[in-house]
C-alpha positions, 0 to 999 in steps of 0.5 A: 497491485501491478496493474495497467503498467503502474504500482498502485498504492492507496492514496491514504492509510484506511481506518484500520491500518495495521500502521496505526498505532494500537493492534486496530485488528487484534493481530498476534504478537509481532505479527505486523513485524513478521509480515515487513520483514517477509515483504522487505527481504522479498523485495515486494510490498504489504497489500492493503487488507481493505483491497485484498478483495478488489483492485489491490493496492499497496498499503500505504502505511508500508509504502511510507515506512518500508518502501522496499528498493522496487517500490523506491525505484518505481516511485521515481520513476514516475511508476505509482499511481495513487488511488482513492479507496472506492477504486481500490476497493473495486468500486466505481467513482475513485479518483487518482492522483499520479506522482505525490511521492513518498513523501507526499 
């Protein structure tokens, strides 16, 4: 996810997030909240489980509800590079786009 000198976080949340409302990959009771609290109280982040497999990226549905301090500072610092997601897959053709923010 730290690649290049740059965070890279997935420019949109994939079909299957484990952000999106439902349990869209059956995971066990309270798993999705064990996983943020690990990521939150290391400081690090959730990877996007469409990358884990590729280039990995920060999921973007953690990256909008629990940007961790790092991730905030990064941010700001102008440190994040949003990817498409063949790129993040380690495909060729994905585009980025630097500097939307957390908020965009």
């Amino acid at each position: 996810m730290f690649r290049d000198g740059m965070v890279h976080v997935c420019s949109r949340m994939c079909d299957t997030c484990i952000f999106r409302p439902g349990n869209l990959l059956n995971l066990s009771k309270g798993r999705v909240e064990q996983m943020v609290a690990q990521a939150t109280r290391a400081e690090s982040c959730i990877p996007c489980h469409e990358t884990l497999n590729g280039k990995q990226a920060v999921c973007r549905g953690f990256f909008e509800r629990h940007a961790t301090q790092s991730l905030q500072v990064a941010d700001r610092l102008g440190f994040i590079v949003f990817q498409e997601f063949p790129q993040a897959f380690g495909v060729a053709g994905g585009s980025n786009a630097v500097g939307e923010g957390m908020s965009g």
